[in-house]
N, C-alpha and C positions, 0 to 999 in steps of 0.2 A: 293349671288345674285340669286334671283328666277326665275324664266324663263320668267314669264311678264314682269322684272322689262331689262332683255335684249330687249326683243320686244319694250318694249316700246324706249329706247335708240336707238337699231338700227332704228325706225320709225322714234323718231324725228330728227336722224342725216339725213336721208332718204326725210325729208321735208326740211329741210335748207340746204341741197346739191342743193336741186331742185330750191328754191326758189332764193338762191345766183347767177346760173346760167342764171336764168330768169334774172333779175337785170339786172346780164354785158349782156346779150344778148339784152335786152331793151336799154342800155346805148349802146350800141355798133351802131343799125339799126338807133340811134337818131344824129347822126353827119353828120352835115352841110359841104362840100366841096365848096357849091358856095353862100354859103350866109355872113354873118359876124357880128363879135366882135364890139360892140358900148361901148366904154368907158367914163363911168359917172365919174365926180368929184362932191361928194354932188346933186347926183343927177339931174344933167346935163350933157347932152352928148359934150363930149370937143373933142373925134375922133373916127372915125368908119374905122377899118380894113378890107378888100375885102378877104375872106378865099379863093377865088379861086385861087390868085398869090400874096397876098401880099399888094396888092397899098393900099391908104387908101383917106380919106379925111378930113381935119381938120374941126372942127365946132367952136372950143375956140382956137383961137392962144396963149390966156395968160395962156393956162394951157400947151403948149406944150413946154417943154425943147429940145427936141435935137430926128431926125429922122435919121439913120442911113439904106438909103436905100438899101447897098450891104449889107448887115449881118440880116437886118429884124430886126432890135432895135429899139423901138419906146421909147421915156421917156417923161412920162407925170409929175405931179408936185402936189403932195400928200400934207396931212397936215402935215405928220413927216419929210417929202424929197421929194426925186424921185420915180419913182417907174417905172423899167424897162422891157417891154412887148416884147417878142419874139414871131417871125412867122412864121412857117417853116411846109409845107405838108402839109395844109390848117387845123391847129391849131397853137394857141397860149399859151402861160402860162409865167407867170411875171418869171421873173430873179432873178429880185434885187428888193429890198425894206427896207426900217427903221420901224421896227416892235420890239414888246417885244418878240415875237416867232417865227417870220416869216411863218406865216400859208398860207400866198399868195404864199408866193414861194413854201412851201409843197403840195401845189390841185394840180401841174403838169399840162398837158396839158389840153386843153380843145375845141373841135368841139360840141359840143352838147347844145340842148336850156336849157337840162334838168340838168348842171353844170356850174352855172355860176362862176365867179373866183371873191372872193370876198376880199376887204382890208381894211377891219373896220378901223384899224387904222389911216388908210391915206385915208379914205374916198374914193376910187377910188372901183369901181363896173366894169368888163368886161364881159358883156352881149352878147352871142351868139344868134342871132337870121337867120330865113331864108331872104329870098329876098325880101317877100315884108311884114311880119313879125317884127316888131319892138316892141319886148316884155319886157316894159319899166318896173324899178318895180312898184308895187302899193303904194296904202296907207299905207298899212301893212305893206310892207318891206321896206317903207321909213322909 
């Protein structure tokens, strides 16, 4: 190995250290404490969570299966099943779901506008937005 062919390695580890950090530091300052999670079915909003404590309010009673106000379980009613949404320290991230891979339940938490949680499968979208921010999706990501 020749001595540029080191420089240049340690530079580009040197840029993608930096730029990785940037990233979670951007994800990080972008989390919502008092605004909240609107859950679409097929793109409609069917409940909207309050990240500051919890409450919510329902907009579609026939998509809502079962709220389970001491533990913070909300379950909504997907195209494969249920699809079960937890709330705790002003984020949420699904639980349970009927998927081929379960990629809902892989994304983990989420407070930020810039991570939404998303469930192709069962059609259920849970969109973080601020207070008076409702950043629905568009044409495109319908």
């Amino acid at each position: 190995m020749k001595k540029a062919d080191f420089i240049l390695i340690i530079s580009i580890t040197i840029v993608a250290l930096f730029a990785y950090f940037a990233a979670k530091q951007l994800l990080s300052t972008t989390n919502l404490e008092n605004g909240s999670a609107v859950v679409l079915y097929q793109d409609e909003e069917i409940l909207e969570i309050y990240l500051e404590d919890g409450t919510y309010r329902i907009i579609d009673n026939t998509k809502i299966v079962k709220i389970n106000e001491d533990s913070f379980l909300y379950t909504v009613s997907g195209t494969n099943g249920d699809v079960v949404i937890e709330y705790k320290n002003h984020q949420v991230r699904v639980i349970e779901e009927i998927s081929p891979k379960h990629i809902c339940q892989i994304q983990g938490w989420s407070s930020s506008p810039l991570t939404p949680l998303t469930c192709l499968p069962n059609n259920v979208v849970i969109i973080i937005s601020g207070e008076d921010d409702i950043s629905l999706p568009d044409s495109i990501t319908r």
